[in-house]
LOSENU-205950 format. One record per atom (N, C-alpha, C, O, CB): residue in one letter; x, y, z. Coordinates in steps of 0.02 Angstrom, whole numbers, plus 50000, padded with zeros to 5 digits. Glycine has a CB too. Layout:
BEGIN
AXYZ...
***
This chain:
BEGIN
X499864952649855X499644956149796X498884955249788X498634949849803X500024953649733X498444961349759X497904958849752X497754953849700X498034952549647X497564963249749X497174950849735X497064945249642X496344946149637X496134940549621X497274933849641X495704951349642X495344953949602X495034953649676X495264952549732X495084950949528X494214955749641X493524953849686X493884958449756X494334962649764X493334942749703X493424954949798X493294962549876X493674958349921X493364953449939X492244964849923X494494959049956X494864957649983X494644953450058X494234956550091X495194963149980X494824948450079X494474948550137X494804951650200X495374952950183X494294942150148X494714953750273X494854956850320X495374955650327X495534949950311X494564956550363X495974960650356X496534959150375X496674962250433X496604968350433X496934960150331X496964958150511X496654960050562X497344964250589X497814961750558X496294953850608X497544968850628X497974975550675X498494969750673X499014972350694X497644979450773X498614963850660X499364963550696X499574957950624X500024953650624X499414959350804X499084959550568X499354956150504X499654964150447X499484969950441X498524950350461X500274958550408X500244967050376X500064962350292X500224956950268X501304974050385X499664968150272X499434967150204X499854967350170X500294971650176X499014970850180X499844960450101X500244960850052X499934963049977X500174961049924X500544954550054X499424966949981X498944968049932X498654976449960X498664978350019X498304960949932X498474979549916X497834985049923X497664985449874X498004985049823X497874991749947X496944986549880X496424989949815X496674993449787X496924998549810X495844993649824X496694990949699X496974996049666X496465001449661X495885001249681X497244993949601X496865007549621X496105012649595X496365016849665X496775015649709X494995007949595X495755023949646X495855030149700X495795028449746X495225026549758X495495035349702X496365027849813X496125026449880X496065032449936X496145031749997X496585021349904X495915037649908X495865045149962X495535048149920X495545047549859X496555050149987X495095052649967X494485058549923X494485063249964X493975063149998X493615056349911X495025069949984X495045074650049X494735078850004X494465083450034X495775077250092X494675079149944X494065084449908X493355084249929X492995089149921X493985083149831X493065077049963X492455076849977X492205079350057X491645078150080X492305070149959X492845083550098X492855085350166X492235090650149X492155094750103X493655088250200X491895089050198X491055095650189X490665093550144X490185096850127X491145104450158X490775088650123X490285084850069X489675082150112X489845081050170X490695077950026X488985080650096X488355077250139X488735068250125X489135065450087X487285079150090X488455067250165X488775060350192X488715055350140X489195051950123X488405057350258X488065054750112X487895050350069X488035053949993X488215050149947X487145048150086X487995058249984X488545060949919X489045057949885X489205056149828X488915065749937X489385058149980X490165057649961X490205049549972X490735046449968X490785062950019X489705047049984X489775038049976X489615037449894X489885032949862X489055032450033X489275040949871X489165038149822X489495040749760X489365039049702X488575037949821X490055046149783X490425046549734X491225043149747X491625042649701X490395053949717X491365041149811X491775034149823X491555029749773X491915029049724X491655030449896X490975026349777X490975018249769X490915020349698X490995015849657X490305012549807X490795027049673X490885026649583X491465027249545X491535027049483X490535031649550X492065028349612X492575031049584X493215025949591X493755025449563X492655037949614X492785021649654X493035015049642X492795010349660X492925009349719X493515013949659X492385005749633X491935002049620X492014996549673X491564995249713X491935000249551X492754992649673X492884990149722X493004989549793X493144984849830X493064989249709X492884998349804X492735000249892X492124998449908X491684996849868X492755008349915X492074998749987X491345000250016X491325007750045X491815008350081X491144994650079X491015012450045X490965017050076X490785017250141X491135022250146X490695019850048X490555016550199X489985016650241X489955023450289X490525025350303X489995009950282X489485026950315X489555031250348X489365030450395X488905026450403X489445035350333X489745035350461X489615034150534X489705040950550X490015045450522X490105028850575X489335040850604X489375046850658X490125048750685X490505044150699X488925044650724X490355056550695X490985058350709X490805056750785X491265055050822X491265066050683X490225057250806X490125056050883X490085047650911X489905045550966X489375060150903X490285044150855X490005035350871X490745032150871X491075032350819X489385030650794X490995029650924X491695025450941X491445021550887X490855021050870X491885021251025X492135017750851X492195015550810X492265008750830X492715007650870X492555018450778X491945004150811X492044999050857X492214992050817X492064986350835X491394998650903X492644994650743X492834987350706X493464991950707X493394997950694X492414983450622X494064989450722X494774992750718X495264989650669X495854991150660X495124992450787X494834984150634X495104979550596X495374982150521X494974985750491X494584974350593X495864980950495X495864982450429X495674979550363X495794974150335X496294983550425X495264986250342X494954980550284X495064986450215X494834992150213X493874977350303X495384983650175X495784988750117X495204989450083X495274993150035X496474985750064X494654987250090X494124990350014X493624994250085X493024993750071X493494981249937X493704996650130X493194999250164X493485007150162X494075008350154X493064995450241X493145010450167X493225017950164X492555019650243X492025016750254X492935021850059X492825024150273X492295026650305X492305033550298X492755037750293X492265024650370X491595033950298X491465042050294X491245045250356X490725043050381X490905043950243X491525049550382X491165051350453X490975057650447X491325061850420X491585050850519X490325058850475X489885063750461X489945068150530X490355066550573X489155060750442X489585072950539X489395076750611X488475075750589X488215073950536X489795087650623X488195077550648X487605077350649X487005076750569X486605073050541X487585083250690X487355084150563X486965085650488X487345082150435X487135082650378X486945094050465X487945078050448X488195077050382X488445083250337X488585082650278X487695073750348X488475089350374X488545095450326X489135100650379X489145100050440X487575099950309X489495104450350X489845111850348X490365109250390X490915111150370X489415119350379X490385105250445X490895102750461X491515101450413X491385096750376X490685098050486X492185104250402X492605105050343X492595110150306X493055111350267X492535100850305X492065113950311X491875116250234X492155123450265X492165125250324X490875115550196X492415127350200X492685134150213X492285138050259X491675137050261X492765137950151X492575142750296X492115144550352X491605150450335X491145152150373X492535146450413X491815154650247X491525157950207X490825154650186X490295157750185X491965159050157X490905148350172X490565147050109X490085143650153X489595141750121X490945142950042X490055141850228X489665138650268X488965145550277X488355145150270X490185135950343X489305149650290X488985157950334X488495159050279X487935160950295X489655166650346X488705157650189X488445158550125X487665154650134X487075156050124X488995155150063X488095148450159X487375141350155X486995145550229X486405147250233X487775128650178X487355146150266X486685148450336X486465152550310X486025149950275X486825151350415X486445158950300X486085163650296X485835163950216X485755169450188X486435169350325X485725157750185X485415160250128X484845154850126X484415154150083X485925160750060X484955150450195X484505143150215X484035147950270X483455145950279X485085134450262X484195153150300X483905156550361X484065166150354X484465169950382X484365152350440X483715166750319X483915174750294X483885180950342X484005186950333X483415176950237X483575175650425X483415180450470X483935179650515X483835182450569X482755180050497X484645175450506X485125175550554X485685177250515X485865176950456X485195169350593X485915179350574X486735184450551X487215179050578X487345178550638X486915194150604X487575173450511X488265172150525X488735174250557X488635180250551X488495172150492X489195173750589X489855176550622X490405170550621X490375165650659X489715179250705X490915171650571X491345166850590X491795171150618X491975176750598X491595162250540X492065166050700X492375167550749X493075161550720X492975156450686X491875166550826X493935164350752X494225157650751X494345153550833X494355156250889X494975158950711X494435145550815X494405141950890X494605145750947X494385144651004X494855136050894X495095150850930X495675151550990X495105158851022X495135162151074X496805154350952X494735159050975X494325168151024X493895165551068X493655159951077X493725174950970X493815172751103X493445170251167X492655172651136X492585178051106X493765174951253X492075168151147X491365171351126X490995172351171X491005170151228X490985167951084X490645175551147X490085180551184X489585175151214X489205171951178X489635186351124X489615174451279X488895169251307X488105169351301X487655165051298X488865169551374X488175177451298X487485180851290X487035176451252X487535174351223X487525187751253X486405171951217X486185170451194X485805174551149X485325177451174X486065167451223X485975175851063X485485180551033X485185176750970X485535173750930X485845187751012X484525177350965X484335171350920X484425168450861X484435162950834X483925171350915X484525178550841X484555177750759X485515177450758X485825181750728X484085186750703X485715174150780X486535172850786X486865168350797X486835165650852X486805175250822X487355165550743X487565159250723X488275159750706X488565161650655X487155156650666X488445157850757X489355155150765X489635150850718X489285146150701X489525150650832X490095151250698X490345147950647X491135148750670X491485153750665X490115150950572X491335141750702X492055142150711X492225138750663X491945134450630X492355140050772X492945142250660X493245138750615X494135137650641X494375139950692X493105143050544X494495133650593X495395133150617X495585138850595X495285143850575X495955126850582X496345136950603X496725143150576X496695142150492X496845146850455X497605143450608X496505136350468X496475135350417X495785137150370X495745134950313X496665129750422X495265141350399X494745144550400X494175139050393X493625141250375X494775149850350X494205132850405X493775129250377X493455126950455X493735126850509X494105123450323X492845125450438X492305124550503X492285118850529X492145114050494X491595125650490X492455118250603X492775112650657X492055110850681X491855105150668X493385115750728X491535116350725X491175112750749X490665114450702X490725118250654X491095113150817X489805109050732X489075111650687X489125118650725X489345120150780X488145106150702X488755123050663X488685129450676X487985130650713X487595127150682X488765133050613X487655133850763X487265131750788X487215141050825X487645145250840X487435124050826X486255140950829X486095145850866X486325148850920X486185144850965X485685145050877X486635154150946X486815159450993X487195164051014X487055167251064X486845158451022
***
């Protein structure tokens, strides 16, 4: 059971008899900037740590630790998650001289390289898998 203050580590082959009370999931903050969404974790529960890491960086503590939250970002920390509408909204209103296109994973795209043109895949669930990026 917990008994207050910041839990200490509990390692893959112990099973916890305690978790942090308070909100322990935030899938509302998916497409959120990285440090945003840390800092509306640690306000929402005081007794987490947030920390953020790269979606491209092996994770290299496998340990469990009930007040840690990680946030994993893509490059920009941005559109990765985010509806595949509302991403095309932010490009072309950040770059007024490129034409969005959201494509879904499963289509085949055009190789051609054109400058003012910006891919935006997304799932079947319309929301954006990879960074959206020039060609």
């Amino acid at each position: 059971m917990f008994r207050g203050g910041k839990p200490d580590v509990i390692s893959n082959d112990s099973v916890p008899d305690f978790i942090v009370p308070g909100k322990n999931s935030w899938p509302e903050l998916v497409g959120e900037k990285g440090e945003v969404a840390k800092a509306i974790i640690e306000k929402e529960n005081p007794l987490v740590n947030a920390i953020i890491i790269s979606g491209n960086s092996p994770t290299t503590d496998m340990m469990f630790v009930s007040n840690r939250v990680r946030v994993v970002v893509n490059a920009e920390g941005l559109l990765v998650g985010e509806k595949g509408e509302v991403a095309k909204g932010i490009i072309e209103k950040e770059n007024p001289l490129v034409n969005a296109i959201i494509i879904s994973e499963n289509s085949a795209m055009i190789s051609d390289l054109v400058s003012n043109r910006v891919w935006v895949v997304v799932n079947a669930e319309g929301l954006v898998i990879k960074t959206p990026v020039i060609g």
